[in-house]
N, C-alpha and C positions, 0 to 999 in steps of 0.2 A: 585298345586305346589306353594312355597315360589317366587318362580320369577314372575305367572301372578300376585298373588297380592299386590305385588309391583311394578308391570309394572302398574293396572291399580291406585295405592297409590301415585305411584311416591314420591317425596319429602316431600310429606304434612303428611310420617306419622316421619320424623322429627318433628315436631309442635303437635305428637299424641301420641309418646312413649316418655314417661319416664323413668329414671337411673335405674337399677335395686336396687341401693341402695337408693334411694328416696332422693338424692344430685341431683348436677346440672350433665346434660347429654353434653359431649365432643363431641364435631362434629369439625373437622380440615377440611380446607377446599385447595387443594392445586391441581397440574398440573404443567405444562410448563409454563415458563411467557410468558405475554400477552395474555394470553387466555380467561380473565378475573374472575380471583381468587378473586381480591379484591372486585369489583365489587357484585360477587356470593355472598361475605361472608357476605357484606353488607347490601345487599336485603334480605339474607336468617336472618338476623340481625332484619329490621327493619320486616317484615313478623309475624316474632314470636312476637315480641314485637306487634304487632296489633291484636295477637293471644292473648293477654292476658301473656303471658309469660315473667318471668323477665328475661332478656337477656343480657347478656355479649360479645363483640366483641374485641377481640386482634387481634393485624398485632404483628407478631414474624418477619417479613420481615426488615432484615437491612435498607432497601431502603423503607419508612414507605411510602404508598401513601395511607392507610385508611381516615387519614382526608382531602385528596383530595377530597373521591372519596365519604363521609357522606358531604361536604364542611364547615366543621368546625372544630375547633383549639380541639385538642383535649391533655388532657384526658375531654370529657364528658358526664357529669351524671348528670343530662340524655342528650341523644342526644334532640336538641332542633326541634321539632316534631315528635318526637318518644317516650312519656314519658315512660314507661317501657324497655327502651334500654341504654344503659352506652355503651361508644367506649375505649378503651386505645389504646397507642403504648407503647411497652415493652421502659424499658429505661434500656440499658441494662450497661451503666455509671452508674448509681447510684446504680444498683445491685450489679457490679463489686467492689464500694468504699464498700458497707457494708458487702462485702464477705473479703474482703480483711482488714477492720478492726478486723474481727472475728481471721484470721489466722494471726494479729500482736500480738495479745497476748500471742501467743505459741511465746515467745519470750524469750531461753534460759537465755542470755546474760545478759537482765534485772533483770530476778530473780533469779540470782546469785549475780547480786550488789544488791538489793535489801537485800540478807540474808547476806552476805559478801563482801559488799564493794565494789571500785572498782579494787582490785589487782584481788577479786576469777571473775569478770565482765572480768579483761583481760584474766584471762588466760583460761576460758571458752571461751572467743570468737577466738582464739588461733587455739582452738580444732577443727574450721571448723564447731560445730554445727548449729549455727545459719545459714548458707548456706542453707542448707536443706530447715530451714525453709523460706529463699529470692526467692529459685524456686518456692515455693508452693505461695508466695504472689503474684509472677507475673502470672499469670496464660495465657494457649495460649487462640490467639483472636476466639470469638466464645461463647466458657464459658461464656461470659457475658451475652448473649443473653439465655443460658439456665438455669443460676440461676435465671433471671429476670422473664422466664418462669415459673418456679417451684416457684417464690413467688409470679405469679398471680396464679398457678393454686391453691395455699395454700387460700391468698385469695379471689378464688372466692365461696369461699363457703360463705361467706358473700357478699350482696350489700351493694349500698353505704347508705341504711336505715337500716340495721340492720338485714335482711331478706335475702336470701339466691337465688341465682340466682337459674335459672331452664335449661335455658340452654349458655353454654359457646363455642362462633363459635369463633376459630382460623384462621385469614388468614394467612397460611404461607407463606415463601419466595419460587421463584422456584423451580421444582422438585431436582436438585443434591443439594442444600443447605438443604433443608424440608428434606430428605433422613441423610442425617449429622446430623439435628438436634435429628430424629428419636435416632441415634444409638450413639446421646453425653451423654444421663444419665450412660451409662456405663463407658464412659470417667470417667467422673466426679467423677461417684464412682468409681473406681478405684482409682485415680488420688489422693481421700479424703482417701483411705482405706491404703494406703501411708502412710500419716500423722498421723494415727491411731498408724500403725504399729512403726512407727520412734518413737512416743511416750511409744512404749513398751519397744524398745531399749534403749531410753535414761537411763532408771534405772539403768543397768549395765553400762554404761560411768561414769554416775552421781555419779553410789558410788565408782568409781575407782576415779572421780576428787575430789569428798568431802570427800573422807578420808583423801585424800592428805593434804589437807589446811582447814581441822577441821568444814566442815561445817554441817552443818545439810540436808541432801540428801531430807528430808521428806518434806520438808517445800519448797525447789525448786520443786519439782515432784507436790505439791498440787496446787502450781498456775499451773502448765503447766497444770493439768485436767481439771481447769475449761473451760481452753478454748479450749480442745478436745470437751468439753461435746457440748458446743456449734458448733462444726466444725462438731460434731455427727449429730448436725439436720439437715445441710445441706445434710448430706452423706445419712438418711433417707430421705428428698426429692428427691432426684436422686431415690431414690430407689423408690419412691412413682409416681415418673414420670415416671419408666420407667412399672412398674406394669399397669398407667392408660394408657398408650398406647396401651397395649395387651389386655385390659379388653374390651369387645365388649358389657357387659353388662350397661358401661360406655361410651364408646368412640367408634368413628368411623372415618372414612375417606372418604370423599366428592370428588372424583377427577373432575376437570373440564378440557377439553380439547377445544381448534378449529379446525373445517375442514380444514385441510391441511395437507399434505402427512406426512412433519416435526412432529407436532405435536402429528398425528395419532401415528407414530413409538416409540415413548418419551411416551406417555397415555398406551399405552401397556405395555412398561417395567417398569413404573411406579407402576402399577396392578398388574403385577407379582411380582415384588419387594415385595408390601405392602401385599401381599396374603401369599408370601413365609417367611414372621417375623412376622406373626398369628394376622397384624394390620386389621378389620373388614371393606370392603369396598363395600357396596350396591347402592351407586349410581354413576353414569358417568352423568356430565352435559357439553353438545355440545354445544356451544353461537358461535353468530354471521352467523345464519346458514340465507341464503340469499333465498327467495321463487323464484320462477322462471318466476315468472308471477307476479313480481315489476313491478311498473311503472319506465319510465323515472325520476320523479320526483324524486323518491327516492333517487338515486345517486346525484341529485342535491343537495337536501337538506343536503345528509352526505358530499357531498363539501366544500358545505359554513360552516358545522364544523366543516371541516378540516381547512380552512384556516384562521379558528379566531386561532386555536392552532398554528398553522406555525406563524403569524404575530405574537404571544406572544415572541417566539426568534429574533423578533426585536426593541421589545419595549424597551427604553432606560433603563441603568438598571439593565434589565435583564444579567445574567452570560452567557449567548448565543450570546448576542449582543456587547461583547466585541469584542477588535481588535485584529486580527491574527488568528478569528475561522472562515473557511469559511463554509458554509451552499451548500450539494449538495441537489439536490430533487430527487428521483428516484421513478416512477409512479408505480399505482399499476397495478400487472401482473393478468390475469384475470386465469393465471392457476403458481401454486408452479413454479418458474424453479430449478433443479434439473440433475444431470449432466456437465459433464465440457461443453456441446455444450450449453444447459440451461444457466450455470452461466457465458458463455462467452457474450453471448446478456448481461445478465444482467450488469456487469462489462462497456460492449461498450456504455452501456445504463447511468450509473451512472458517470461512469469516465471522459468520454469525450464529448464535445461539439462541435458542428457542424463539427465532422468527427476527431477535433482532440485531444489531451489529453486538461483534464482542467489544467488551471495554478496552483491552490493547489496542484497537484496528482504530477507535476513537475518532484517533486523533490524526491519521495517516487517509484514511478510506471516509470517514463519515462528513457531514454537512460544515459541521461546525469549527472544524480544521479548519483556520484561517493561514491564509499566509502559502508561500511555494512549500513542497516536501519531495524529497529526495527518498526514493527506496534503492536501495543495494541490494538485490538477492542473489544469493550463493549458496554455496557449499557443497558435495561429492559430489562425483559424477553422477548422475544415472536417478537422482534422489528425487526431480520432477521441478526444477529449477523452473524451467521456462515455462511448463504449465502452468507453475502456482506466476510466477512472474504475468502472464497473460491473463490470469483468471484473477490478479488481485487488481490488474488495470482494469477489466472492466466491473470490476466493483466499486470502484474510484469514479469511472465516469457515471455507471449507475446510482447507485448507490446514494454517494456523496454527490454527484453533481458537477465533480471538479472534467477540466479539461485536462486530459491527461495522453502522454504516451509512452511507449513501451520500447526502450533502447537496446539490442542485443550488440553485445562485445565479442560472444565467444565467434571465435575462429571456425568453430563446427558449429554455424547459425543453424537453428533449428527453429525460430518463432515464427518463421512462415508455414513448416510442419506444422507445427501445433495451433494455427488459427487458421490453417488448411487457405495461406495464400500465398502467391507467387510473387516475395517482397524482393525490389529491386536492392540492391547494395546504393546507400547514400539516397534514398526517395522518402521521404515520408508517406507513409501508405493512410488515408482515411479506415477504418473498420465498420461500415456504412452500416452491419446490421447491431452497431453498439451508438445512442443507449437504444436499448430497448423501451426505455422509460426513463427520466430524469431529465435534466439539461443539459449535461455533459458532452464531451464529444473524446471519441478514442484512436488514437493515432500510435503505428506500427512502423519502426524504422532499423533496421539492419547496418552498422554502420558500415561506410567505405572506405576500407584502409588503404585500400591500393589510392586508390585519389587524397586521400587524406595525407598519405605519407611522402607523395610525386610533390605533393604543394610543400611539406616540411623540407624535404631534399634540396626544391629549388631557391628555398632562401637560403639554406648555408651554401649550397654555391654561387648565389647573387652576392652573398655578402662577404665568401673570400673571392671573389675574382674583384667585386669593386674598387677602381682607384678611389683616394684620398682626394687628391689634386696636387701631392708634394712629389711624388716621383722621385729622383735622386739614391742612391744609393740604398733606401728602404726597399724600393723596388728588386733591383740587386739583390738581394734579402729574400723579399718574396718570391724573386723567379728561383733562387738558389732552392728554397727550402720547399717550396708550391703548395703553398696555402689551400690553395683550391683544389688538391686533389686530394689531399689527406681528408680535406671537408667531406666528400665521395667516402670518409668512412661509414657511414652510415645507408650506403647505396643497395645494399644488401641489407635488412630493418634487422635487425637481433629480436630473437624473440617477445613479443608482446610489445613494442614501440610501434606498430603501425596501428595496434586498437586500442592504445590511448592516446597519440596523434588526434585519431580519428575521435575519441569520444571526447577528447578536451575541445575540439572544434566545434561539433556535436554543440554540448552544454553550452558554450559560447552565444551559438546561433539562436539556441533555443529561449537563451535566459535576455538577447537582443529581439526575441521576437522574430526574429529572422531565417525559421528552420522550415520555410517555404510550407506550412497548413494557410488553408484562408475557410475562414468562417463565411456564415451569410453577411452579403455584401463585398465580400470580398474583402476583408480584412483580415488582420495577422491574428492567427490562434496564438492565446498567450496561455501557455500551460503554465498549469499551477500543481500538477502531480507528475513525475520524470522516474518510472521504472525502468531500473538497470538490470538486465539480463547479462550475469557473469559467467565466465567460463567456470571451470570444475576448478577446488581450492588453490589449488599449487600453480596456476594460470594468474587466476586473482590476484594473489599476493603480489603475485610478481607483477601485476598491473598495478597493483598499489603503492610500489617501491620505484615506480619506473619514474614519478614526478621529478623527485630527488635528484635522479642519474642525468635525464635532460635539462635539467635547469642549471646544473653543473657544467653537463657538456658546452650549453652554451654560453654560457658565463665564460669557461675560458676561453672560447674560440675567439669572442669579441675581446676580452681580455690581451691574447695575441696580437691581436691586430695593433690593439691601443699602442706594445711594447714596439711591435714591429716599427711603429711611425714614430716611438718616443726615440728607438736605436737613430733616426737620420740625422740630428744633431751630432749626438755624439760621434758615428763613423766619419760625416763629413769634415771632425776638426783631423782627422787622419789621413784624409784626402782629399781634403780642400773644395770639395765639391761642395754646391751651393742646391738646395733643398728643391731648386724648379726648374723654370725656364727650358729653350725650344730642345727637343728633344729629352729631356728629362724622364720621359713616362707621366707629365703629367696628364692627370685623369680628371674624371669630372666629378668632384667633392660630393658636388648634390644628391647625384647618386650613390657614392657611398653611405651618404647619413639615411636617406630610403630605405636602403636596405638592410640597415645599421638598424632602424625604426622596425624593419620587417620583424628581422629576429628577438627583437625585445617583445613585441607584440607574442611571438610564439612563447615567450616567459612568463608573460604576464597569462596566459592561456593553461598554463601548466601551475601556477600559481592559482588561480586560481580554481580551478580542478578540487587540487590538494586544500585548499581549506574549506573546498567544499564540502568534501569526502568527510572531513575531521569537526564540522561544523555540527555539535551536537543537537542544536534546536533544530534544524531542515532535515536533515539526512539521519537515518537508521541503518542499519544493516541486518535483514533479514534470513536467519541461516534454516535453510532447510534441508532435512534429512529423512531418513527410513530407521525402522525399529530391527537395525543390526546392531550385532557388535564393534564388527567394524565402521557402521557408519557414524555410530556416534561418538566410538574415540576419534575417528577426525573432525568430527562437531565439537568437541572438545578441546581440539587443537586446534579448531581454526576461531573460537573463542577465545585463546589468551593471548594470540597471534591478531588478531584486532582491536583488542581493546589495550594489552599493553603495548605492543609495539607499534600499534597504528596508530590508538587513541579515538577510533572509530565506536560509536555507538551503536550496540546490536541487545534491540527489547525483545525480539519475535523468537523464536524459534516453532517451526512447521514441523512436524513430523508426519511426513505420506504414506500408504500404504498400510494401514492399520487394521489390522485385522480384529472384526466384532463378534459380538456372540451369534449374532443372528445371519452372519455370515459362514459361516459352518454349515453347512448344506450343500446333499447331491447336488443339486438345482444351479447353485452359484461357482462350483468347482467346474459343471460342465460350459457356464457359459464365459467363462474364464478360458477353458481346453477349447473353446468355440473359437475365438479369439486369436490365440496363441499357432492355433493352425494353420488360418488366415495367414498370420504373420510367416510363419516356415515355410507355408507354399509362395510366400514373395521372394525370399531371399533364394531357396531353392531353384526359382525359376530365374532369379537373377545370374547365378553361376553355372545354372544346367549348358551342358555341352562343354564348358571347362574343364581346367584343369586342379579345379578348385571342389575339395573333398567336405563334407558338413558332416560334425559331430554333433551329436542328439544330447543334451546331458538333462536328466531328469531333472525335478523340482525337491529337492530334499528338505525334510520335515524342520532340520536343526541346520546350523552352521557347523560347513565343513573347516573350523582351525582346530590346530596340531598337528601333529605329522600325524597321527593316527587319523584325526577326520578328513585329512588329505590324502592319505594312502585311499581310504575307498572313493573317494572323486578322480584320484588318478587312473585307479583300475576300470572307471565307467569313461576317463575320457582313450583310455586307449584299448577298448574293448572293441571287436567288429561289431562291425552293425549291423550284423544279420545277427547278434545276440539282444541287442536292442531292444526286441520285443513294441512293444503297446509302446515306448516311447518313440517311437516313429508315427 
C-alpha cells in the first residue's frame, strides 16, 4: 500500500521526487501557529540544500519570523552556511507599488487630454469613469501579499545564478490566514477580469463621448490596451497560481501540528479542508513531542532558554520594555486547560496575585471599572490567544461582576474548543456554568462571515442596480459601463473583509443591545466587557487596515453614482434628450436613496469600529506570547506596528508557558508525556488507513535557529521512524 511506504519514507522522499514537469517542486508548509511551521520550513530548507538540491525558502507570513528563525537579515542568497539555499520574505509593499503602477495607466482621463486637450480631460472625467479605474488602484489588504506571491513563484523558476531551483518550501502564515491565501487567486482574478470587462465597455461610452467633441475614439482606446495587456499578465498569474496549488504533480502541503487538544482539533479541519479543494497532503509533522523518560535536566536547560527570551522584554530599548506595558507570566500547565472550570484556575492563575486581582487587570477585570471596555487579544500563532481570551472573560464576569462576552474573528475559530462547546456561527452562546460566583453573566459568540458578508454584498448591488428616477441617457451610461456588476467585485471577499464585515456588525448590535442575550425577565443583556478573540498577527493587522479600504471602497462607488447622474445634464445638451419621461428608464428615486441610506449605514459601521479600536479610554490591546525567541521578536513587532501605525493602546503583555522551579520534576515531564500521547493517538487515528505519513519530532531543550540548529531538526525530520526510538 501507498501509506506503509511512506510511513517507512517519511519525509526524505521530499529530497527524492521531482516535479512532474521537471521545474522546481512546491512544498507549503503550514498548521496552527506556534506549532513550529517556521522552524519545519527551515530545516526542511537547509536539509535539501545539504541534499544537493538548489532550494528556495519564502515566509508568505505577514508577521515574517524566517529570518529569526535562519538568524540572518534576509533576502539571502545564499543563506550563509547553507550554499545551495536562498531565504526571502515576500515584500508584499513593493509588489502592491508595481501592481498598482500597471493599473495607472488604464487612466481614461489622461488619454483623453492627451488626444484632446484639457476640455475633452474634463469632461471625461465628469463621466465618473476614471472612479472605476481609483477602486481597482486601491486594492483590499491582503492582495498584496498574493501578487508578491505569484512574482516569487514566477521567479522562482530561476536562482539567483541563472539556474533554476529544484525545490521551492513555502512557510505560510497560520492555518485561517494560509486557508485565505489558498482561495485569493480567485479573488484576484476575478477582481482583474473587472478591469478587463470595464475595458470592453468603455468603447460604447468612448464613442458616444468622442463623437460629441470630434475626437478620435481609436487613438484613446489604444493607449487604454496597452495597459490591459499588461494587467492581463497579472490576471494570468492568479490563474497560474491558483492551477499550481491543485497540481499535486507539482505541489503539496506539509501540515505541522503540536500535541495539544487545541491544536489537535485545528490539524484535523485543516486536513479536511485542504483534502476537500483537491490541495495534495501526505505528510503530518508532530514537534515538540516530550519522551517520558527525560531527565530532570531537561526542563532545566529549556528554563534557562526561556528566561534569556523573557529578560529580552526587558532589555532597554526594546518595544516591551517601554512604560505603561505590564508584563504578567503565567506557568506552564502540564495538561491543555479546557473548559470553564479549566480556564477559571487558569485566569485565577494569570490574573491575580497573592489571592488578589493584579493592579494592571484593575481596571479591565475588577468591580470598580466603571464604564464599557474593549479587549483586543492577539499575537503569534499558537501562544494561547483563545485560552487566555476565555479565561480572562470569565474573570470579568466573576470576578468583576461585569456582563461580558467573548468575540472570536479568527477564521480557524477555536473558542468553542477551548470552552469544550458546540458554538453556532452568528449565535450568542449563554456559558451557563460561568459565574460560578458574582453577578455577572458570560456570553460566547463565533462570528458569521458568510451571513455577514451575503448582507454587505447585497447592498452594493441594491445600490448599483437602483434607479434614481431621471433615466435618460445617465442610464445609457450605466447599462454602457454596468455599474452593478463591477459592484460584484467584491463577490469573492479578499482576505479578512468578511471577519470585519462580521465584527463591525457584531459590535454594532452589541453596543445597540441588540446581540439577541436576554437576561431574567427577558430583557436585553447590555454588555459592559467585549473580548476580542484575534486571529494570529499578520491576520490582525490586516483586520485592522481593512476599515480604511472599505470606507474608501465605498465612498467611491456612491461617489460614481453622484457623477454618473451629474453626466445627464451635460450629455443631454448633445442630444437633446430630456432627463425623463415615458420610456426614459425612469426608476423609482425612493428606492434609490434606501439604498443610498443602506450603504452609508455600512460606513458609519466601519467608522465606527475604527475609532473604537483607536479609542484609548475603552479599548486595550492585549499581546500575548511564549518565552521564545521567536516569539517575542514578533511581540516586539506587533508592538510598534500598533501603537505607531494603528495608534491602538496595548498595557498587557501575557507571557504563557513559563516554566518554574518547582516544575522541574520526573513527576511533571510524565504527566506532560501523559498528555501529549493522548494527543498523537488522536491525530494518528485521524489519518490511519491514509495516505497521510506522521513525523515524530522530539521536544528539544534549546531553540532550533541557524543553519546549524536547523541542520539537526532537519536530520530528525527526515530520519525513518523506525530510528525514532522512545519518541514514538
Amino acid at each position: 500500500m501507498e501509506s506503509d511506504s511512506i510511513a517507512t519514507g517519511g519525509l526524505q522522499r521530499l529530497v527524492d521526487e521531482s516535479s512532474g514537469d521537471g521545474g522546481p517542486r512546491f512544498i507549503f508548509v503550514g498548521g496552527k501557529g506556534g506549532v513550529g511551521k517556521t522552524s519545519t520550513a527551515a530545516a526542511l530548507g537547509v536539509a535539501m540544500s545539504d541534499a544537493g538540491l538548489r532550494t528556495l525558502v519564502v515566509s508568505t507570513d505577514p508577521a515574517h519570523s524566517l529570518g529569526d528563525a535562519l538568524a540572518t537579515a534576509l533576502p539571502a542568497r545564499p543563506v550563509p552556511g547553507a550554499d545551495n539555499l536562498d531565504a526571502i520574505e515576500v515584500d508584499p509593499q513593493a509588489a502592491l507599488e508595481r501592481f498598482q503602477q500597471v493599473v495607472e495607466e488604464l487612466d481614461v482621463t489622461e488619454a483623453a487630454r492627451q488626444v484632446g486637450g484639457q476640455n475633452a480631460a474634463d469632461f471625461v472625467s465628469k463621466l465618473g469613469i476614471q472612479d472605476f479605474v481609483a477602486i481597482i488602484q486601491n486594492p483590499p489588504p491582503g492582495i498584496d501579499e498574493l501578487v508578491a506571491l505569484s512574482e516569487v513563484v514566477q521567479a522562482a523558476q530561476t536562482s539567483a545564478d541563472g539556474e533554476g531551483y529544484d525545490r521551492v518550501i513555502i512557510d505560510t502564515a497560520p492555518t485561517g490566514h494560509t486557508l485565505r491565501l489558498l482561495a485569493a487567486p480567485e479573488f484576484l482574478d476575478a477582481f482583474l477580469g473587472k478591469v478587463t470587462a470595464l475595458r470592453q465597455r468603455l468603447d460604447g461610452v468612448l464613442g458616444m463621448v468622442t463623437s460629441f467633441l470630434g475626437l478620435n475614439a481609436q487613438a484613446i482606446t489604444q493607449k487604454l490596451d496597452l495597459a490591459i495587456e499588461k494587467i492581463s499578465k497579472y490576471q494570468s498569474q492568479m490563474q497560474e497560481l491558483r492551477s499550481l496549488f491543485h497540481d499535486a504533480s507539482r505541489t503539496e502541503f506539509v501540515a505541522v501540528a503540536g500535541p495539544t487538544p487545541l491544536a489537535v482539533a485545528e490539524t484535523k479541519r485543516l486536513i479536511q479542508t485542504l483534502e476537500t479543494e483537491g490541495i495534495l497532503v501526505r505528510h503530518l509533522v508532530v514537534n515538540k513531542l516530550l519522551e517520558s523518560d527525560a531527565a530532570d535536566s531537561f526542563l532545566s536547560s529549556a528554563r534557562r532558554g526561556q528566561q534569556i527570551a523573557i529578560d529580552r522584554s526587558q532589555v532597554p530599548g526594546s518595544p516591551l520594555s517601554k512604560g505603561g506595558i505590564t508584563t504578567t507570566q503565567v506557568p506552564f500547565f502540564n495538561a491543555e486547560l479546557a473548559g470553564p472550570a479549566g480556564l477559571r484556575f487558569m485566569g485565577m492563575t494569570a490574573f491575580q496575585q497573592d489571592g488578589h486581582l493584579g493592579e494592571s487587570w484593575q481596571d479591565l477585570v475588577g468591580p470598580d471599572g466603571s464604564g464599557r471596555r474593549f479587549a483586543v487579544v492577539g499575537g503569534k500563532g499558537g501562544v494561547g490567544k483563545t485560552s487566555t481570551s476565555a479565561a480572562l472573560g470569565i474573570a470579568c464576569a466573576e470576578q468583576g461582576g461585569h456582563n461580558t462576552v467573548v468575540v472570536s474573528t479568527d477564521p480557524a475559530h477555536s473558542l468553542g474548543d477551548a470552552l469544550g462547546l458546540d458554538l453556532r456561527p452568528g449565535k450568542l452562546t449563554a456559558i451557563s456554568e460561568v459565574p460560578l460566583f458574582g453577578e455577572g453573566c458570560l456570553y460566547a459568540l463565533e462570528v458569521d462571515v458568510a451571513g455577514a458578508v451575503e448582507d454587505f454584498k447585497e447592498a452594493i448591488r441594491g445600490f448599483a442596480a437602483a434607479q434614481e428616477g431621471n433615466g435618460g441617457t445617465t442610464s445609457a451610461v450605466l447599462e454602457q459601463l454596468n455599474i452593478q456588476d463591477f459592484a460584484d467585485v467584491l463577490d469573492t471577499a479578499p482576505p479578512g473583509l468578511d471577519e470585519l464585515v462580521a465584527l463591525a456588525k457584531v459590535i454594532t448590535l452589541l453596543n445597540q443591545g441588540k446581540g439577541g442575550a436576554s437576561g431574567s425577565g427577558g430583557a436585553a443583556v447590555q454588555f459592559d466587557r467585549i473580548i476580542i478573540d484575534t486571529a494570529p498577527t499578520g491576520h490582525t493587522l490586516r483586520l485592522l487596515s481593512l476599515p480604511s479600504f472599505l470606507d474608501d471602497f465605498l465612498e467611491r462607488l456612491i461617489a460614481l453614482r453622484k457623477k454618473l447622474s451629474g453626466a445627464t445634464a451635460m450629455l443631454s445638451m448633445f442630444t437633446g434628450s430630456g432627463g425623463g419621461g415615458a420610456g426614459s428608464g425612469q426608476g423609482d428615486g425612493a428606492n434609490f436613496e434606501e439604498q443610498r441610506d443602506r450603504l452609508r449605514d455600512l460606513q458609519v459601521q466601519m467608522f465606527a469600529l475604527e475609532d473604537l479600536l483607536k479609542d484609548q479610554d475603552q479599548t486595550q490591546f492585549i499581546i500575548v506570547t511564549i518565552p521564545t525567541e521567536l516569539a517575542m521578536a514578533e511581540s516586539e513587532r506587533l508592538v510598534q506596528a500598533l501603537q505607531q501605525d494603528q495608534e491602538i493602546a496595548v498595557r498587557n503583555l501575557i507571557i504563557n508557558q513559563v516554566l518554574t522551579d518547582d516544575q522541574v520534576a520526573a513527576s511533571y515531564i510524565q504527566g506532560i508525556a501523559s498528555v501529549q500521547k493522548r494527543c498523537l493517538h488522536d491525530l494518528e487515528s485521524a489519518v490511519h488507513g491514509g495516505s497521510i505519513a506522521v513525523t515524530k519530532v522530539p521536544w528539544l531543550d534549546v531553540e532550533t535557529t541557524s543553519v546549524f540548529g536547523l541542520r539537526v531538526l532537519g536530520t530528525l525530520l527526515l530520519r525513518d521512524e523506525s530510528e525514532a526510538g522512545a519518541s514514538n
